[in-house]
C-alpha positions as CSV (number, residue, x, y, z in Angstrom):
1,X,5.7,22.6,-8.6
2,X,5.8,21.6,-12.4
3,X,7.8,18.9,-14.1
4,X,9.8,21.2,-16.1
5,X,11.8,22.4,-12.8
6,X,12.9,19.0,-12.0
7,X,13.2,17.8,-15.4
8,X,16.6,17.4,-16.7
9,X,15.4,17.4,-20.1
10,X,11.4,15.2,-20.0
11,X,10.1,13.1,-17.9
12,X,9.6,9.6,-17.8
13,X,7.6,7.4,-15.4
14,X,4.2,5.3,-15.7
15,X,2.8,1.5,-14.9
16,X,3.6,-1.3,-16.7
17,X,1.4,-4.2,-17.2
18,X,2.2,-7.7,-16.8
19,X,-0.2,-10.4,-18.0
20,X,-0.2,-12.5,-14.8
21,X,-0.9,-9.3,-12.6
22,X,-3.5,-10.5,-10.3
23,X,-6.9,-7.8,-9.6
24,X,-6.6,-5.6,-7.2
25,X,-8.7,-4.8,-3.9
26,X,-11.3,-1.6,-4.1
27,X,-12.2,-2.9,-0.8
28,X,-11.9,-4.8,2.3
29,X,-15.2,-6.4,4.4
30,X,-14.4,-7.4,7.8
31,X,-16.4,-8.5,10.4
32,X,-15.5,-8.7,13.9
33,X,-16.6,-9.9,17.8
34,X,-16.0,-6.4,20.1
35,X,-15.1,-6.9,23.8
36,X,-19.6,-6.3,24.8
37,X,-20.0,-9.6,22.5
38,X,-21.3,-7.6,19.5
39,X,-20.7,-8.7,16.0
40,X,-19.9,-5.8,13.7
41,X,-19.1,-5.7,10.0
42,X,-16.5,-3.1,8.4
43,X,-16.6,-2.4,4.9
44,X,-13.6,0.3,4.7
45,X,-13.0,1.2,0.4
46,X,-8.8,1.3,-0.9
47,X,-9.6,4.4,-1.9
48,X,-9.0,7.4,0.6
49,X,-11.3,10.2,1.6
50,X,-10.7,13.8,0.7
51,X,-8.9,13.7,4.3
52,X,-6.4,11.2,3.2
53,X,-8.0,8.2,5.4
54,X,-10.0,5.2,4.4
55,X,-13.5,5.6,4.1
56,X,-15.1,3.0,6.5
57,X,-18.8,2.1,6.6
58,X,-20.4,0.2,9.9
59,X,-23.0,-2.3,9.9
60,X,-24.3,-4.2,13.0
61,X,-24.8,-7.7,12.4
62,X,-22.5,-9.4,9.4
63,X,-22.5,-7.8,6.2
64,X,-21.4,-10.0,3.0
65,X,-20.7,-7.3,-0.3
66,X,-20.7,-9.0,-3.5
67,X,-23.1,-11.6,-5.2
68,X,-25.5,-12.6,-2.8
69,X,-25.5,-9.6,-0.4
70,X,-26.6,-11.2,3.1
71,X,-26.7,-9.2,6.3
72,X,-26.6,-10.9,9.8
73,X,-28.0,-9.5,12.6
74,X,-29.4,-9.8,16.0
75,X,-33.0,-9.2,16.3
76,X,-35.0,-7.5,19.4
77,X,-36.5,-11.0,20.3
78,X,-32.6,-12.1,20.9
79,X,-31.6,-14.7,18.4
80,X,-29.8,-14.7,15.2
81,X,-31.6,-13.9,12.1
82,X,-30.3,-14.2,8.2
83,X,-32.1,-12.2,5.7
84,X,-31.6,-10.3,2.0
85,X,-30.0,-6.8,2.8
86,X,-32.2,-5.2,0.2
87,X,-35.3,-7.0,0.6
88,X,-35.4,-6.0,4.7
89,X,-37.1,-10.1,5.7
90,X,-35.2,-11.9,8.2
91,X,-35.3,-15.8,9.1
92,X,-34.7,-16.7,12.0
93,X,-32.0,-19.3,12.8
94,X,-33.5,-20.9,16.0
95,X,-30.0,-20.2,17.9
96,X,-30.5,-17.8,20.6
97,X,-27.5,-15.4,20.9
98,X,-27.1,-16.2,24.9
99,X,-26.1,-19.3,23.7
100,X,-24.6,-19.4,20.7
101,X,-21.6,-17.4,19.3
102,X,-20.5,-16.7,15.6
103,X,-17.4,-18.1,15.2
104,X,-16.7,-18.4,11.3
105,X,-18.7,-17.0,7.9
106,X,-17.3,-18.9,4.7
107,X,-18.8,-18.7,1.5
108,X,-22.8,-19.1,1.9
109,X,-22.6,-21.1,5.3
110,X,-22.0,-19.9,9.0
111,X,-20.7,-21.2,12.2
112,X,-21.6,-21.0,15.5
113,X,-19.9,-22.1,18.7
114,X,-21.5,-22.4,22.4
115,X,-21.8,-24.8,24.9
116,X,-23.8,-27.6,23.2
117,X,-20.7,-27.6,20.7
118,X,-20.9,-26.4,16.7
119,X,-23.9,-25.5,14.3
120,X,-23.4,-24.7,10.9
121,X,-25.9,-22.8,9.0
122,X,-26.7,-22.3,5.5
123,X,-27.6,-19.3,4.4
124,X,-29.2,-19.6,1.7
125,X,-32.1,-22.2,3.6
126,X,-31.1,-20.7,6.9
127,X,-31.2,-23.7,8.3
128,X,-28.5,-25.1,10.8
129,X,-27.4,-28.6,11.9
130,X,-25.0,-29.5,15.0
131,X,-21.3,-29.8,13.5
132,X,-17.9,-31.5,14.5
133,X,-15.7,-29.6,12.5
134,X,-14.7,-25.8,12.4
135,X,-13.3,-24.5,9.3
136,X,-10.0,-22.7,9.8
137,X,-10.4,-19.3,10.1
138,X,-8.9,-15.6,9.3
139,X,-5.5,-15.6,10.7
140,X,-4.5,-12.6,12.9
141,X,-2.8,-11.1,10.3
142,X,-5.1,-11.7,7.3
143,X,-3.1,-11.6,3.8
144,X,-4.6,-9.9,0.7
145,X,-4.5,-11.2,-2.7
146,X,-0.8,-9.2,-3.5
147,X,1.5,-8.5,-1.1
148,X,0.8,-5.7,0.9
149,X,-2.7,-5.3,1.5
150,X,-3.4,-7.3,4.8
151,X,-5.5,-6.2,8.2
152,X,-4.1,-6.9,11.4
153,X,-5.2,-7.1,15.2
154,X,-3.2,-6.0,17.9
155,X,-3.1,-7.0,21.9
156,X,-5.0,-4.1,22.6
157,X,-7.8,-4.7,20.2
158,X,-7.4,-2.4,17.3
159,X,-7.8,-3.2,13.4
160,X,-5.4,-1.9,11.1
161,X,-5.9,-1.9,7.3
162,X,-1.9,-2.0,5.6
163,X,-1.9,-0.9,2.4
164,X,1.5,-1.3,0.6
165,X,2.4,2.1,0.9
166,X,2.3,1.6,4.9
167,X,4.9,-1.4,4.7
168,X,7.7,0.2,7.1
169,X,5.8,2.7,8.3
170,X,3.6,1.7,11.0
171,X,1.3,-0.5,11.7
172,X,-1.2,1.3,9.0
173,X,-4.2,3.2,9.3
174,X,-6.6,1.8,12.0
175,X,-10.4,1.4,11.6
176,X,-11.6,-0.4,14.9
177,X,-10.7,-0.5,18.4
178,X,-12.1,-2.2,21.5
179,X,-12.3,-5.7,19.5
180,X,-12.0,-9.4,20.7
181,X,-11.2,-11.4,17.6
182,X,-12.0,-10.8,13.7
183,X,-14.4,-13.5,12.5
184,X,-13.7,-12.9,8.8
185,X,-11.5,-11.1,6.2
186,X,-12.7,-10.7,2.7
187,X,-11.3,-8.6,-0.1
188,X,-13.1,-7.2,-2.4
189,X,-11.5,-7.4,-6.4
190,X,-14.6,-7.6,-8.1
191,X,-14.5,-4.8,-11.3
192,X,-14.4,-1.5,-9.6
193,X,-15.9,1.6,-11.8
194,X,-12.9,2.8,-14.7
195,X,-12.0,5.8,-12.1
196,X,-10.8,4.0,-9.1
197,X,-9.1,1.1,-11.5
198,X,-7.2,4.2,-12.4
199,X,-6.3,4.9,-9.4
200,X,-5.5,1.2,-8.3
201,X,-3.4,0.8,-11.1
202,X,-1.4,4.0,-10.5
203,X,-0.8,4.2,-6.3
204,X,-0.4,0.0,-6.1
205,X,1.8,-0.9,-9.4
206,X,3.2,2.7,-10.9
207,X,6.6,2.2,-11.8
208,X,9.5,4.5,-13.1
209,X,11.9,2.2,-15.5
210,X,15.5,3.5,-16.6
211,X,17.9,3.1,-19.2
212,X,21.5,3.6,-18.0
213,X,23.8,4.7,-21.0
214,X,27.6,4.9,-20.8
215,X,28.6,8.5,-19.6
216,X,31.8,10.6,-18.5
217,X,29.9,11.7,-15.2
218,X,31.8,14.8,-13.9
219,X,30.3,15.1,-10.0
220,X,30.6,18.7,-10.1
221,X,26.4,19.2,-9.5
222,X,25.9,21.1,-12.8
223,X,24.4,18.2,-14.7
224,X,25.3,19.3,-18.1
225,X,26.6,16.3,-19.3
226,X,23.3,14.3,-18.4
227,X,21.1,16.6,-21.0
228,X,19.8,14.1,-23.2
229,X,19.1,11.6,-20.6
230,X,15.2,11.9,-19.7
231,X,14.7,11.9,-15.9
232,X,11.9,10.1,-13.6
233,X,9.9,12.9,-11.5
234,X,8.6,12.3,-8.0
235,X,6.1,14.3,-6.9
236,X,2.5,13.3,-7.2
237,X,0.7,12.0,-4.0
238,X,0.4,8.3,-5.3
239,X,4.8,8.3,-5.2
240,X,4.4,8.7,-1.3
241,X,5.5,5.8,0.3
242,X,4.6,7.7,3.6
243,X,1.3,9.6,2.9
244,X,1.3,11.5,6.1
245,X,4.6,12.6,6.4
246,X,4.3,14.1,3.0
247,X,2.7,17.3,2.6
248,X,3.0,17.6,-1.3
249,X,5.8,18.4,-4.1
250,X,6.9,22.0,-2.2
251,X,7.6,19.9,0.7
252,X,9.8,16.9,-1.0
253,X,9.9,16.2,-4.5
254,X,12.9,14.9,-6.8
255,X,14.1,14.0,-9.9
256,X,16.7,11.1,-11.0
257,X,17.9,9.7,-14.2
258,X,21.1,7.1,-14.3
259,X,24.6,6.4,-16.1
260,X,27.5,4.4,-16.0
261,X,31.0,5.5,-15.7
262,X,33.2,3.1,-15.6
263,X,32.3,0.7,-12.9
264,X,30.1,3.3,-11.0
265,X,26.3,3.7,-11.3
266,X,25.9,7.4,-11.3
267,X,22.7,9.2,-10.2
268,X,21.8,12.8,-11.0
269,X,18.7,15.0,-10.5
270,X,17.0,18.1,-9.6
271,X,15.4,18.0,-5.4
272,X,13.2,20.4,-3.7
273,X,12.9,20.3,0.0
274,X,11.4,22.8,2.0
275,X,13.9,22.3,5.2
276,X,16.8,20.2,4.0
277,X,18.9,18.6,6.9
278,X,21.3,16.2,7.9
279,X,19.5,12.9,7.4
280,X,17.8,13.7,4.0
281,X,19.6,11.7,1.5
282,X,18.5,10.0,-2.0
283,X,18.3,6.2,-1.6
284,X,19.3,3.3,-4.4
285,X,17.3,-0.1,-4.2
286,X,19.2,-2.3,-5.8
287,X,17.9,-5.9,-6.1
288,X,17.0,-4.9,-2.7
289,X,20.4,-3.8,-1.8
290,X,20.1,0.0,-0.1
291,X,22.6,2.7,-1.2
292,X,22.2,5.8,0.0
293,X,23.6,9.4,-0.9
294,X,23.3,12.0,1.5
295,X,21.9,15.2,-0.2
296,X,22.7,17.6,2.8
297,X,26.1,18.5,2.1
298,X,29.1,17.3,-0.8
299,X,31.6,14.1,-0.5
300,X,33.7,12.6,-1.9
301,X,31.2,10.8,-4.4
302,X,28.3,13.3,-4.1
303,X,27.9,17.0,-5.4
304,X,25.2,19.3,-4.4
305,X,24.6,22.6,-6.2
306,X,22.2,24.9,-5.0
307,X,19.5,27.0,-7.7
308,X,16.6,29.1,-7.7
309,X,14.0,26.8,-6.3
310,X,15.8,24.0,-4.5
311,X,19.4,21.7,-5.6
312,X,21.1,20.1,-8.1
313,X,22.5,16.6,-6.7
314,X,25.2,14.3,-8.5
315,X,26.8,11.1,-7.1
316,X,28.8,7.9,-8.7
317,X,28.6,4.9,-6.5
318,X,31.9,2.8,-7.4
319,X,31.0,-1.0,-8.2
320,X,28.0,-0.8,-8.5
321,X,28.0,-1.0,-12.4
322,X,28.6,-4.8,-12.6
323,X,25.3,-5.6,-10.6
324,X,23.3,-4.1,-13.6
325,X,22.3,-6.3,-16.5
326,X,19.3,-6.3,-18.7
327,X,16.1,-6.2,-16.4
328,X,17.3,-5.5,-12.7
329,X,15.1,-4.3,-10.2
330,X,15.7,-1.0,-9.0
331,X,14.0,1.9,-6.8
332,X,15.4,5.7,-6.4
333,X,13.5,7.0,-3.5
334,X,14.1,10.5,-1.4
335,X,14.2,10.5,2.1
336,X,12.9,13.3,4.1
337,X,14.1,13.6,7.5
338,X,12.3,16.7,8.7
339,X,13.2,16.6,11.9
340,X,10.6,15.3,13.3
341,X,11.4,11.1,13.8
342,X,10.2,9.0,11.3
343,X,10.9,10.2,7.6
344,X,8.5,11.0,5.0
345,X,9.8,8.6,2.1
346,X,8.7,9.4,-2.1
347,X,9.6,7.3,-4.6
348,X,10.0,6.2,-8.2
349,X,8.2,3.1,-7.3
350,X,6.3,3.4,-4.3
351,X,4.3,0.0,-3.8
352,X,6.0,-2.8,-2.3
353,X,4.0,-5.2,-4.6
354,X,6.2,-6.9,-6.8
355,X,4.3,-6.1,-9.5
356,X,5.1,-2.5,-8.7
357,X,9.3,-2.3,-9.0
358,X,10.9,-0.5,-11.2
359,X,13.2,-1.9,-13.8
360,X,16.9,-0.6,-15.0
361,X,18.7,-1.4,-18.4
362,X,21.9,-1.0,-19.3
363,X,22.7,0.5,-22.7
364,X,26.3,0.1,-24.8
């Protein structure tokens, strides 16, 4: 569906840059012990698929990307071996694998754990030397470097990526099973090509900001007092909090500008469901308060006025007008119930990175 039908008048809605954003991830390594004993690496790309999912790549052995590309593995003679991934030589690292287990990969040096105690090996010389201390290492849940972006490991041995879109949502979009323990987490923020920096930029820290003029709001759901007040529009795959719940703009999509009246923040907009029931309902975050106006049928604050391809919705929220000064965090999201359990969720900010919230201003 285009803009102009949920438009009240334009359309407003983009990222905004802050100078102490840190990079973000393209990608995630992780390497892990499976329940047989074998060490595997993951290399599984921010990015999804045309199916929606994360790409994932598998090596055997330990695979470092970045600077220095090193690839662990366990040779046919049965001990561990370090070598250049591009060059194909392997050394080997006198440390049979029936005896000796990896238990940490930091930086350019290795650990291994078995019954004659620690070694730690350097890659770089590949050689190894007994050890009495072990590094601490990936915790279970591992944290990325903006909130959000973190892989997990449950009791019954899956790896999850979370992404911030999945916060709430599950436990995120799994990429192993049948594992023992992660041995190491590393993100990947090195410069990514100018396409997927795009597309960084837009799904983890897009942002809808409003202004919030003075207005005699009449909740009658005909909106034609709000005409000069530009709207933010929802409906692009990167506003889905819940990617697969949503199935694109015909299926949810929504408009939503702001006002005051008085002491009430008022919310207006244009919504497009394709099965609109009880539980769908247009949420306020406000400061990380949660308001929330049921779209389904009218109330005593909320109007809802049906048109040719979906509804008109109008609602004041008495109060509400005080907590709004010049740079308060805010988030308009639509709830999608569906009917079927757990609601597909768009929004004007859909990241829960706090680089990625939305801001509102109050105007005289």
């Amino acid at each position: 569906m285009g803009r102009g039908s949920l438009a009240l008048l334009g359309f407003v809605a983009g990222c905004t840059d802050a100078p102490d954003m840190p990079p973000l991830p393209h990608s995630v390594s992780i390497v892990l012990e499976t329940d047989d004993e074998q060490v595997v690496s993951l290399l599984a790309a921010v990015e999804p698929n045309d199916r929606g999912r994360l790409d994932v790549r598998v090596s055997e052995g330990v695979v470092l990307p970045g600077g220095g590309r090193v690839v662990l593995v366990t040779p046919a003679h049965g001990g561990w071996a370090v070598g250049g991934a591009l060059t194909g030589r392997r050394v080997p690292l006198s440390l049979p694998t029936s005896a000796w287990r990896l238990a940490r990969v930091r930086g350019g040096h290795l650990w291994f754990s078995g019954d004659e105690g620690l070694q730690r090996c350097e890659m770089a010389t590949s050689t190894c030397l007994p050890t009495g201390e072990l590094p601490p290492g990936p915790e279970v849940q591992a944290a990325g470097p903006e909130l959000g972006f973190r892989v997990t490991l449950d009791d019954d041995g899956n790896v999850f990526v979370l992404l911030p879109h999945h916060d709430g949502a599950g436990a995120g979009e799994r990429v192993a099973s049948d594992v023992r323990r992660i041995v190491s987490v590393r993100w990947l923020v090195d410069a990514p090509e100018p396409r997927i920096q795009e597309y960084l930029d837009r799904t983890f820290r897009g942002r809808a900001d409003f202004l919030a003029p003075d207005l005699d709001v009449v909740v009658d759901g005909r909106l034609s007092e709000w005409g000069e007040i530009e709207p933010a529009v929802v409906d692009a795959p990167w506003q889905a909090e819940v990617r697969d719940g949503w199935n694109g703009p015909d299926d949810a999509s929504f408009s939503a500008a702001l006002a005051v009246d008085g002491d009430a923040l008022c919310v207006a907009g244009r919504l497009r469901d394709d099965r609109r029931l009880d539980g769908d309902a247009v949420v306020l975050s406000l400061e990380g308060e949660l308001f929330t106006v049921p779209v389904a049928r009218h109330s005593a604050t909320t109007s809802v006025r049906a048109e040719w391809f979906g509804w008109r919705y109008e609602a004041c929220l008495p109060g509400l007008a005080a907590e709004i000064d010049e740079d308060t965090p805010i988030v308009l999201s639509y709830r999608d119930a569906d009917g079927q359990g757990l609601a597909s969720v768009i929004a004007t900010s859909p990241s829960i990175g706090r680089w990625a919230v939305g801001r509102v201003e109050r105007l005289p």
